[in-house]
C-alpha positions in Angstrom: 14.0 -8.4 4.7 12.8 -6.7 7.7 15.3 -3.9 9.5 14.0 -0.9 11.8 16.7 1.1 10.9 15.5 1.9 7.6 14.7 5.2 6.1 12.8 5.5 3.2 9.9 7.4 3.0 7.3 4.6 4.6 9.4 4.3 7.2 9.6 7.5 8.6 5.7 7.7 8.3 5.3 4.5 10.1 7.6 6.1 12.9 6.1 9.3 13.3 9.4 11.0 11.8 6.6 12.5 8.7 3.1 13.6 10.0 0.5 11.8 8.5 -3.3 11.4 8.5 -3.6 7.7 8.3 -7.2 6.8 7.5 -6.6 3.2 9.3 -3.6 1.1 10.9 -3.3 -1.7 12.8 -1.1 -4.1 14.1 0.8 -4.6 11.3 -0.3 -1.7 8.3 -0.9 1.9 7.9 -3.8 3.2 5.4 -2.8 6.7 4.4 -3.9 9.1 0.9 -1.8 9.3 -1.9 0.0 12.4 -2.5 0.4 12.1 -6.2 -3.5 10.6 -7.0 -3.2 8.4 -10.3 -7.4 8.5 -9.4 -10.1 10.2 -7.5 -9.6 7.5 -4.7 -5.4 6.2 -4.5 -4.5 5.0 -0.8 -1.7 3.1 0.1 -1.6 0.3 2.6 1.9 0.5 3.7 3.3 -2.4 5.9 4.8 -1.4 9.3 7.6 -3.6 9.0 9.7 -3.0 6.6 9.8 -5.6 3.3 11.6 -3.8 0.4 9.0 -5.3 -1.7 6.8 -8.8 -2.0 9.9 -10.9 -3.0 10.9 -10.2 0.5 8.4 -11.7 2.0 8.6 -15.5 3.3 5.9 -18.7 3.7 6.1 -17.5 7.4 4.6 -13.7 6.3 1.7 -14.7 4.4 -0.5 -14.3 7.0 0.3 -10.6 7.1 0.2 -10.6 3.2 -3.2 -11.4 3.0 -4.0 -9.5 5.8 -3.2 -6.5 3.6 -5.3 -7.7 1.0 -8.0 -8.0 3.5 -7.4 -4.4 4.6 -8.2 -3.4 1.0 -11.7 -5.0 0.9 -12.6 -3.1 4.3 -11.2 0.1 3.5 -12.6 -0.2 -0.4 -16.1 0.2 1.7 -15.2 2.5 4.5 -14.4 5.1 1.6 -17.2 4.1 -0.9 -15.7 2.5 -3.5 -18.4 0.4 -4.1 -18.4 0.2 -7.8 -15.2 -1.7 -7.6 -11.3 -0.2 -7.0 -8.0 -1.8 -8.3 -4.8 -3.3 -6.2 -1.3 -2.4 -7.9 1.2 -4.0 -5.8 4.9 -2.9 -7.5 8.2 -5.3 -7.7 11.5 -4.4 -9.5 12.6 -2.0 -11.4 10.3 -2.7 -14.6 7.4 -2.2 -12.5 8.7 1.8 -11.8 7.2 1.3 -7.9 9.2 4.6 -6.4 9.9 3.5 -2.8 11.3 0.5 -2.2 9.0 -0.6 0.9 6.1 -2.9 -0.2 3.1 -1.3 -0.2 -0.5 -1.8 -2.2 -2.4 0.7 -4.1 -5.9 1.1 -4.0 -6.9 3.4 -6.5 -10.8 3.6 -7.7 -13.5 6.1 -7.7 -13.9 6.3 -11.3 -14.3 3.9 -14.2 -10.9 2.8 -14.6 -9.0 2.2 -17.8 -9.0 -2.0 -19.0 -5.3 -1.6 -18.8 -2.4 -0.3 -16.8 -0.4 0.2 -19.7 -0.5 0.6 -23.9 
């Protein structure tokens, strides 16, 4: 579950070890851009602590798991998304999620495809 000594690539951004330009944090999450865009809009709200992914989290954490979720909703508006914007929130290896810190996507901006995949 959680362990500061981590070093994956969220990590080191939540630490300051990679410069970023977050476009909101808190407490407990860090809003930053995608650098591979999948849309016009594609954020990442990547939790401070480090979870490897939503199987890591515990009854005790959903609090902070919604929180994120909430984070979504207020950044959706603070960028202009306000035709809508989908959540992708990755787990296991069939999902293809990269960095193994949980994160959720926001990704909107355009009319977006029915489906993720064919």
């Amino acid at each position: 579950m959680a362990n500061n000594m981590v070093h994956d690539i969220f990590c080191k951004i939540v630490r300051g070890e990679i410069k970023s330009k977050p476009i909101f944090q808190n407490r407990n999450f860090i809003v930053i851009k995608d650098i591979n865009p999948q849309a016009p809009i594609h954020l990442l709200i990547i939790a401070k602590k480090h979870f490897e992914d939503i199987s890591s989290f515990k009854k005790a954490h959903t609090g902070l798991l919604g929180g994120g979720l909430m984070i979504a909703e207020k950044i959706s508006k603070k960028v202009g998304l306000k035709n809508g914007y989908r959540l992708i929130i990755n787990r296991g290896a069939d999902a293809q999620g990269g960095v193994p810190h949980f994160h959720i996507h926001i990704l909107g901006g355009k009319k977006l495809g029915t489906k993720i995949v064919k």
